[in-house]
C-alpha positions as CSV (number, residue, x, y, z in Angstrom):
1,X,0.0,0.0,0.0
2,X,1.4,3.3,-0.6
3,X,1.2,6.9,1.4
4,X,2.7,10.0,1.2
5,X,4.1,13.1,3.2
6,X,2.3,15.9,4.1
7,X,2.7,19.3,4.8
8,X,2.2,20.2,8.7
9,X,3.1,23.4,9.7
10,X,7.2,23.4,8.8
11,X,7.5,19.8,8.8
12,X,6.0,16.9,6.6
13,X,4.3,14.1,8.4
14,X,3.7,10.5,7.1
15,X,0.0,10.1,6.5
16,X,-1.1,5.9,8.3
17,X,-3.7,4.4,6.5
18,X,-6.9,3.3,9.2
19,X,-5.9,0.0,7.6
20,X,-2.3,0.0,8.8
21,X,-3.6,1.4,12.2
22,X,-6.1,-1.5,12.7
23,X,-3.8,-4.1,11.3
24,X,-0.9,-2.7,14.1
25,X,-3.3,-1.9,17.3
26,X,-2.1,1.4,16.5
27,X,-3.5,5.2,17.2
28,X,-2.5,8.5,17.6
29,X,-1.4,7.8,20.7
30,X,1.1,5.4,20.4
31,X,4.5,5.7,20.5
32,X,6.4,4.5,17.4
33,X,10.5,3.5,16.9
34,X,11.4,5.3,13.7
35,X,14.9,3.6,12.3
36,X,16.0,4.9,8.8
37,X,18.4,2.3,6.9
38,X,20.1,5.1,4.3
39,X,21.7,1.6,3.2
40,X,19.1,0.5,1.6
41,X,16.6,3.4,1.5
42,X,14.5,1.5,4.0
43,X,12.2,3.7,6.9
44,X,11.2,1.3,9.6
45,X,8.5,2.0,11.9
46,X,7.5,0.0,14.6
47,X,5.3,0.4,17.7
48,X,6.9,0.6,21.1
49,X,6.1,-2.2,23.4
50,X,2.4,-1.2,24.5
51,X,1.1,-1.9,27.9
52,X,-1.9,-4.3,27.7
53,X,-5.2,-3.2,29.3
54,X,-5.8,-5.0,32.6
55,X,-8.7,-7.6,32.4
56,X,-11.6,-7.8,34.6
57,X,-13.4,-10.6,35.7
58,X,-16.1,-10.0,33.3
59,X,-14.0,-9.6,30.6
60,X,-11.9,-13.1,31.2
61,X,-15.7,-14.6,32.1
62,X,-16.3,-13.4,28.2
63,X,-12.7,-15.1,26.6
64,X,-13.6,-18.3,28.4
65,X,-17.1,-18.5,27.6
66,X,-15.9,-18.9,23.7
67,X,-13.5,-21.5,24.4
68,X,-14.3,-25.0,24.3
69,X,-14.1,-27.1,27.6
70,X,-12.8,-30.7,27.6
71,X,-15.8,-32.6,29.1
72,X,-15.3,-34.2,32.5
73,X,-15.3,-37.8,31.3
74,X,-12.2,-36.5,28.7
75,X,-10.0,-35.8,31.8
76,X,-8.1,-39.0,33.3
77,X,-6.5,-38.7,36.8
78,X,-2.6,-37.8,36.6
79,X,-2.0,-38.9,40.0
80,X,-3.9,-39.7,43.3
81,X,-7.0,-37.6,42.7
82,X,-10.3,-39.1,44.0
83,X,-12.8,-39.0,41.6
């Protein structure tokens, strides 16, 4: 996909496609690593390492509601449990 530089005032800025946003968990907020490789004419962006939003109970009630459970009679004893 391609983008472009805009004006901003006196500098240019690098326009993010919504696509590129959604595909990265990305938004205006985030903080990005910018490397440029002159080498190979190469600009690398990359989000910083981004804190995760805390669960709550409800939300992990949710998660596990959508995953299948093993039935009961699927589970053999691994030790000295008492059935």
């Amino acid at each position: 996909m391609r983008t472009r530089l805009i004006k901003h005032g006196d500098s240019e800025v690098l326009v993010f496609p919504d696509s590129w946003k959604e595909g990265l968990n990305i938004d205006a907020d985030t903080k990005l690593e910018v490397t440029v490789d002159e080498e190979n004419r190469r600009l690398i962006v990359e989000p910083l390492n981004q804190e995760h939003k805390p669960y709550d109970i409800k939300d992990l009630a949710e998660i596990a509601k959508k995953q299948q459970q093993p039935a009961f009679e699927d589970s053999k004893p691994v030790g000295d449990e008492i059935l």
